[in-house]
Phi, psi and omega in degrees: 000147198273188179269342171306312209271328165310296177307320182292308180280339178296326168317291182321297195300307157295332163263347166269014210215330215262320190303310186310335195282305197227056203011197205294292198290317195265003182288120153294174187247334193275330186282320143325333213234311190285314172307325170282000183043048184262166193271162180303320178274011208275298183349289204292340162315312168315289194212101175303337192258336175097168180312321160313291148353312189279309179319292189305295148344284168326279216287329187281309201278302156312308215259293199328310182325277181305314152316313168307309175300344170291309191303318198256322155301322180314295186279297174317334165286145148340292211211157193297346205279295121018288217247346158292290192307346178290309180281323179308297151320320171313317208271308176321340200269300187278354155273339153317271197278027141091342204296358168057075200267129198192144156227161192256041132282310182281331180279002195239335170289318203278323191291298204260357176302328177277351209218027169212159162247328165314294186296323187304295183310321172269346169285317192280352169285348179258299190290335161300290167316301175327295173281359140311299164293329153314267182355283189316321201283327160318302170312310152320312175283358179118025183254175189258145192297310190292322168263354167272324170317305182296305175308292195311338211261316188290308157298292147350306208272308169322310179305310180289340171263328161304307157329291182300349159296285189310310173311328184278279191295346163075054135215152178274046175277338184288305170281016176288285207290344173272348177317295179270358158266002183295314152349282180273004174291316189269334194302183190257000000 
């Protein structure tokens, strides 16, 4: 990796850690840069486009992230059932251990989906894809394109709020608790 290509993740890496901690809007450009230990012009060299720009580059680089790992729970499971309570469990560890488990997909949709049509468009292709592969996999199992679409989306949605509970409340009971309801989100 060249010393160009270190600064840019280390940047990426430091804007996705810093939108989980404290979102989009209160995250500095300057605060991005000292964290990442990038020299002050390499940002706009990386992305001539600004904090949006990096935004998007975050939100791309977490839902690639999560998609392998959905991908790889998927295939490793029985079942969605299974391969949900996996990821969910995953997620249960690093908010236990402080790892400060968070996604900057969801902190970067709730601030900013009304107000970039660049983040909206990458938030929403990334929650498109998640729940894409959920789908399929519903389908795999004997579900209808129309109601595995629903499950999954519903499930999605669950994970995703449960996150935001457990971050708020510092313990993982909220995903605990969609945990033991995943039966029913999937049943029909």
């Amino acid at each position: 990796m060249s010393k160009g290509d270190a600064t840019r993740e280390r940047m990426v890496e430091s804007a996705t850690r810093l939108f989980m901690a404290q979102g989009y809007a209160a995250t500095g450009l300057k605060q991005i840069i000292e964290e990442g230990q990038a020299p002050r012009g390499s940002l706009y060299f990386h992305f001539p486009g600004g904090k949006e720009e990096l935004a998007v580059a975050v939100v791309e680089r977490h839902a690639e992230h999560f998609t392998l790992q959905l991908t790889a729970a998927l295939h490793d499971s029985r079942d969605v059932e299974t391969a949900a309570r996996r990821m969910i469990a995953g997620l249960a560890q690093l908010v236990e251990g402080g790892a400060g488990a968070g996604c900057p997909v969801g902190a970067v949709a709730f601030e900013m989906a009304e107000r970039s049509d660049a983040l909206r468009d990458a938030t929403q292709q990334a929650f498109s894809g998640w729940t894409g592969l959920l789908a399929a996999a519903l389908v795999d199992a004997g579900a209808s394109k129309k109601d595995a679409q629903r499950r999954a989306r519903v499930l999605l949605c669950a994970i995703e709020g449960a996150l935001v509970l457990s971050r708020s409340a510092g313990d993982a009971g909220p995903l605990r608790d969609v945990s033991s309801m995943v039966p029913a989100l999937l049943s029909a």
